[in-house]
C-alpha positions as CSV (number, residue, x, y, z in Angstrom):
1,X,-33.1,38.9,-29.6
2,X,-30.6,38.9,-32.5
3,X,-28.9,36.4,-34.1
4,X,-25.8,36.9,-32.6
5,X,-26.7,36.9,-28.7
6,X,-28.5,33.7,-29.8
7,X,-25.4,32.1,-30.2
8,X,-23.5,33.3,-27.6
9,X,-26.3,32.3,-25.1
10,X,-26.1,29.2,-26.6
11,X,-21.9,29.0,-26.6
12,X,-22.0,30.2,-22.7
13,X,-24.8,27.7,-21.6
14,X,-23.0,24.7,-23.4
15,X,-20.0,25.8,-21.5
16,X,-21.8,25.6,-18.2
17,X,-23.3,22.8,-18.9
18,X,-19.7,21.0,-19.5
19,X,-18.0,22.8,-16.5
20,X,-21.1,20.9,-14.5
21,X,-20.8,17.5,-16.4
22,X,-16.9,17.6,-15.6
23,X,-17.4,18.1,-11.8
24,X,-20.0,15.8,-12.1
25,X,-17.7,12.7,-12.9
26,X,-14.7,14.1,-10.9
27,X,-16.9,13.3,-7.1
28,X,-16.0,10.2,-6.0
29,X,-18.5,7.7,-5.7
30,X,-18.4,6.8,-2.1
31,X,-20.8,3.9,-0.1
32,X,-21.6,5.7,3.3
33,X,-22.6,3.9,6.4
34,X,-23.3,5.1,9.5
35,X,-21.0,7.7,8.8
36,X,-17.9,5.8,7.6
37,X,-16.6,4.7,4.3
38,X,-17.7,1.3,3.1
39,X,-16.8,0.7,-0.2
40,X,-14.8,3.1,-3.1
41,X,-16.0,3.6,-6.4
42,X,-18.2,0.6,-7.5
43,X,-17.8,1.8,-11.0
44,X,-13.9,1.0,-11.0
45,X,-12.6,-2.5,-10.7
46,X,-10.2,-2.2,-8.7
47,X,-10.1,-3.8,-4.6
48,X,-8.4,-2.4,-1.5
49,X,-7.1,-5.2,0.3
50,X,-7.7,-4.5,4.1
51,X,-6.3,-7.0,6.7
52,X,-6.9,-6.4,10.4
53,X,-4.9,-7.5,13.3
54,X,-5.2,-7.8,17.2
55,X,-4.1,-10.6,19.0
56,X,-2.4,-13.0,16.2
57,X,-0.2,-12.4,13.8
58,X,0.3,-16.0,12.5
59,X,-0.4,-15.7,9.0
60,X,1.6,-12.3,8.4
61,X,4.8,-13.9,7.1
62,X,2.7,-16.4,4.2
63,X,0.6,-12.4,3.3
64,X,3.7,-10.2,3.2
65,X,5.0,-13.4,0.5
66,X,1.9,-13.5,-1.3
67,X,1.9,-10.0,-1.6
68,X,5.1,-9.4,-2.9
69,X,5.3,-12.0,-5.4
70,X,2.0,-10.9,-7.3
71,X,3.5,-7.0,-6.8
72,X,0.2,-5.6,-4.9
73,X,0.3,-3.3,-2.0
74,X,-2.2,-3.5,0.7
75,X,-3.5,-1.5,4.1
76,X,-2.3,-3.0,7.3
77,X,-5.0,-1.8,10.6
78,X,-3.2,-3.3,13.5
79,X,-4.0,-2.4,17.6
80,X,-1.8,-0.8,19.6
81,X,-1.3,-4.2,21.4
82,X,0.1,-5.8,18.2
83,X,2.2,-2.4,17.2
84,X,4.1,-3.1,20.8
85,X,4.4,-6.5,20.9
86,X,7.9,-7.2,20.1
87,X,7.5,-10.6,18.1
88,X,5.5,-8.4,15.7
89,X,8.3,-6.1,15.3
90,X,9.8,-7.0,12.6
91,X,7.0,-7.7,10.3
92,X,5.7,-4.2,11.3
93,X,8.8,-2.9,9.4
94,X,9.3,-5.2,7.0
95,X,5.4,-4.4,5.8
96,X,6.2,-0.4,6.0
97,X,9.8,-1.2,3.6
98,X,7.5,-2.7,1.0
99,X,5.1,0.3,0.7
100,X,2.0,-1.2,2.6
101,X,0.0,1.1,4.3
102,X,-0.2,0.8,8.0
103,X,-3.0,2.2,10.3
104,X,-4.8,2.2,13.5
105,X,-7.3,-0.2,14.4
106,X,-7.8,1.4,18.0
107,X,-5.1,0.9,20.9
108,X,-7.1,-2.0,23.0
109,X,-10.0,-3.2,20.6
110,X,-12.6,-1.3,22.5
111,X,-15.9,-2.3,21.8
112,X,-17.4,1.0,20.7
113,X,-21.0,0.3,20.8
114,X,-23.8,-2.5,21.7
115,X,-24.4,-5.3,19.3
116,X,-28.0,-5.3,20.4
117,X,-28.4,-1.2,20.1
118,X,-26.2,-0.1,17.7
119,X,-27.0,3.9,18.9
120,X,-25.8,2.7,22.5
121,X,-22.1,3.8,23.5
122,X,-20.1,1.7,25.4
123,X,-17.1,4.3,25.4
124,X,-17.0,8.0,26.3
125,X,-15.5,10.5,24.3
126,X,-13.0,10.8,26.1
127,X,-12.0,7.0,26.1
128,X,-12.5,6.8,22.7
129,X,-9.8,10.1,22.1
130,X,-7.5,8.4,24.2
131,X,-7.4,5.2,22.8
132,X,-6.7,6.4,19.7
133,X,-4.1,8.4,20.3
134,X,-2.0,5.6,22.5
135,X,-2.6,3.5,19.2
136,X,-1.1,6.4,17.7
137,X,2.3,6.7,19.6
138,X,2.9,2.9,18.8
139,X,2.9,4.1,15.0
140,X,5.1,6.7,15.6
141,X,7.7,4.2,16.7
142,X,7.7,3.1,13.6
143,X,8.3,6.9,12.1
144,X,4.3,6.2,10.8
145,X,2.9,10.4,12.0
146,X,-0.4,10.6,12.4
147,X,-0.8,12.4,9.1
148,X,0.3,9.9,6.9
149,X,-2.3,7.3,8.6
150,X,-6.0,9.4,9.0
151,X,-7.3,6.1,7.3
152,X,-8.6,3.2,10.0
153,X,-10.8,0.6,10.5
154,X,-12.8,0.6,14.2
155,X,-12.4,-2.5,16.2
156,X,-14.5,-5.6,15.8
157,X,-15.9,-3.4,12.6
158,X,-18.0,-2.0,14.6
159,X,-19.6,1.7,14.9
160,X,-22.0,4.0,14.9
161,X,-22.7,7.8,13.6
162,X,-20.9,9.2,17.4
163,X,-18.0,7.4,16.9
164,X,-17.7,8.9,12.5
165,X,-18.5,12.3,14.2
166,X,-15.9,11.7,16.7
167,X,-13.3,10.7,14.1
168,X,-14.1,13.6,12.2
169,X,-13.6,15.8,14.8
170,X,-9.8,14.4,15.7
171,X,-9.0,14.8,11.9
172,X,-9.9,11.1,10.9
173,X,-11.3,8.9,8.1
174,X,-13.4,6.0,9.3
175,X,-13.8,3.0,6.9
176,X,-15.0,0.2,7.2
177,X,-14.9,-3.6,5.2
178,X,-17.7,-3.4,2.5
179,X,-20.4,-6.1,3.1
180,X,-21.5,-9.0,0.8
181,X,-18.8,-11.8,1.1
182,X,-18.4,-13.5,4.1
183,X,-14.3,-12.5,4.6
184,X,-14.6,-10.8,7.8
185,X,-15.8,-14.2,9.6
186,X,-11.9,-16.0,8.9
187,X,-11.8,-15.4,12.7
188,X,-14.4,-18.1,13.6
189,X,-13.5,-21.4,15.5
190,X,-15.4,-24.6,15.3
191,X,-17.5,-24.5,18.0
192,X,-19.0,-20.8,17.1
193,X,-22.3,-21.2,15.7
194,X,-21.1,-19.1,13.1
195,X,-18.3,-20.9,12.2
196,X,-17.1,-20.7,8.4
197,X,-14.5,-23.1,6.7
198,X,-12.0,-21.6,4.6
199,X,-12.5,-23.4,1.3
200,X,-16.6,-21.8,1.8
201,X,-15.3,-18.4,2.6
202,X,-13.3,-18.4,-0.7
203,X,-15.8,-19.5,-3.1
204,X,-17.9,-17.3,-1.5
205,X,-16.2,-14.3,-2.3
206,X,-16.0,-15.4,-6.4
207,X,-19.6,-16.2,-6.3
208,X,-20.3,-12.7,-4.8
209,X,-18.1,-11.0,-7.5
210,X,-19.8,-13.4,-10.4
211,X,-23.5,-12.7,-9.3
212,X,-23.3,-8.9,-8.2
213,X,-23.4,-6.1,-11.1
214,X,-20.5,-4.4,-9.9
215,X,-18.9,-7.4,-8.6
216,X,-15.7,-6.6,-6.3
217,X,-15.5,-2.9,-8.1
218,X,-14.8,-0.6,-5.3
219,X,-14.4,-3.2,-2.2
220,X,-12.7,-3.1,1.0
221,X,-12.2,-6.8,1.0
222,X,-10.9,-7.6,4.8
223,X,-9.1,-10.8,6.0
224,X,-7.7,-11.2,9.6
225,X,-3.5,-11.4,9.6
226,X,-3.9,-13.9,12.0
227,X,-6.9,-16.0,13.9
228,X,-7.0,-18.4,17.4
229,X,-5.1,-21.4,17.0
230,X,-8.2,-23.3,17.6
231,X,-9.0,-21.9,13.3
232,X,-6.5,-24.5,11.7
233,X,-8.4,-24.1,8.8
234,X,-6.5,-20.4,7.8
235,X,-8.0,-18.1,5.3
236,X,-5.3,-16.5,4.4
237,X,-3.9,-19.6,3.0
238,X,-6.1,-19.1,0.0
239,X,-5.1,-15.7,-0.5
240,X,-2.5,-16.8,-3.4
241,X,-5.3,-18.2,-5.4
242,X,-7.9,-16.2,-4.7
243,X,-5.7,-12.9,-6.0
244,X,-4.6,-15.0,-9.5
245,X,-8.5,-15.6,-9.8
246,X,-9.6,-11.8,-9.3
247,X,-6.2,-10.9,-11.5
248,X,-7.6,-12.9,-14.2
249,X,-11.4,-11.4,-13.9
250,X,-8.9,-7.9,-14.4
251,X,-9.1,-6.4,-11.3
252,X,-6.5,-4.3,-9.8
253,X,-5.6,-3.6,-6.5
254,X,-5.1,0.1,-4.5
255,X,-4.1,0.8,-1.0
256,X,-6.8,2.5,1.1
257,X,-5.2,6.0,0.9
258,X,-4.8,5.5,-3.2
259,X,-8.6,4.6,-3.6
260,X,-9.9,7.4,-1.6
261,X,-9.4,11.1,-0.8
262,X,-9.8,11.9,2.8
């Protein structure tokens, strides 16, 4: 081999090599579960703020504040019951006019699968399909089209690899809240055996993000918009502080559809 094609072997193999490198670090780095999305890229600090909602609403007012005075948008996965309930109304829209994003979070909370067996259905196909799309027609009262929200959260975070296939199937990206803090359980009441105060919750979610190696750096971090009256104790009553602390440890914060292509 002569010198020259030497070199351009060497020229055209480099040139591979970067073409490789370069799609390499342009894939996302996804958490799968079960099918569904769990957490964004854990090598990015930046948080999408997820906050459910079925049968309350109570703390939506205080969030939409919070929100708006720190200049962070957030996703919104709300039933179909809450999209129709008229004392919602008005929140709905005013979260939509300050660039939230708003998705499904199934029409009637179904319980998709068994909390003993996760693999066993509790819904048919055909149940599930339906529900979704009547939580559907509530968003399209509010001008949201399907297309615009493919993103959504399954009821009582709950799932199993059907239900992902069947979302994929009707066009849709499942996600889910990424595990580790213990944000989810702001619905608890006293007397559940799994009841957590607010004030334990919080500190909680700092000592994850201090102890972990990736911290917060890709989460789905969910808190309920609003819990049984029987909670006093509200979670998101800490949410002011708790975003000025993870501002300060330089994190920044992405709706759903900005931290992950569908």
């Amino acid at each position: 081999m002569t010198k020259g094609v030497q070199t351009k072997v060497i020229v055209v193999t480099g040139f591979l090599f970067m073409l490789m490198n370069c799609g390499q670090q342009s894939i996302p780095k996804y958490t799968i579960s079960h099918g569904g999305i769990i957490r964004g890229d854990s090598t990015k600090k930046e948080i999408a703020l997820v906050f459910t909602g079925g049968d309350y609403s109570d703390g939506g007012w205080h969030i939409r504040f919070v929100l708006e005075q720190k200049m962070i948008t957030a996703s919104f996965f709300f039933t179909g019951d809450f999209y129709r309930n008229k004392e919602n109304e008005a929140l709905v829209k005013q979260l939509i006019d300050d660039g939230h994003y708003l998705g499904p979070h199934s029409d009637k909370h179904l319980l998709y699968c068994s909390w003993e067996n996760r693999d066993s259905l509790l819904v048919t196909r055909e149940e599930f399909v339906r529900d979704m799309l009547d939580n559907y027609k509530e968003l399209q009262r509010f001008e949201i089209a399907k297309e615009k929200a493919r993103f959504y959260i399954p009821p009582y975070e709950w799932y199993n690899d059907t239900i992902s296939h069947w979302s994929d199937e009707m066009g849709l990206t499942l996600i889910n809240m990424t595990p580790g803090t213990i944000s989810h359980t702001d619905y608890t009441i006293p007397t559940m055996h799994n009841y957590r105060d607010s004030k334990t919750i919080y500190q909680n979610i700092l000592d994850y993000e201090q102890n972990n190696p990736n911290g917060l750096n890709g989460f789905f971090l969910l808190i309920h918009i609003g819990t049984h009256p029987e909670r006093t104790d509200k979670l998101y009553q800490y949410l002011q502080p708790l975003l000025e602390n993870l501002i300060e440890r330089r994190y920044h914060f992405r709706r759903i559809d900005e931290m992950i292509t569908a």
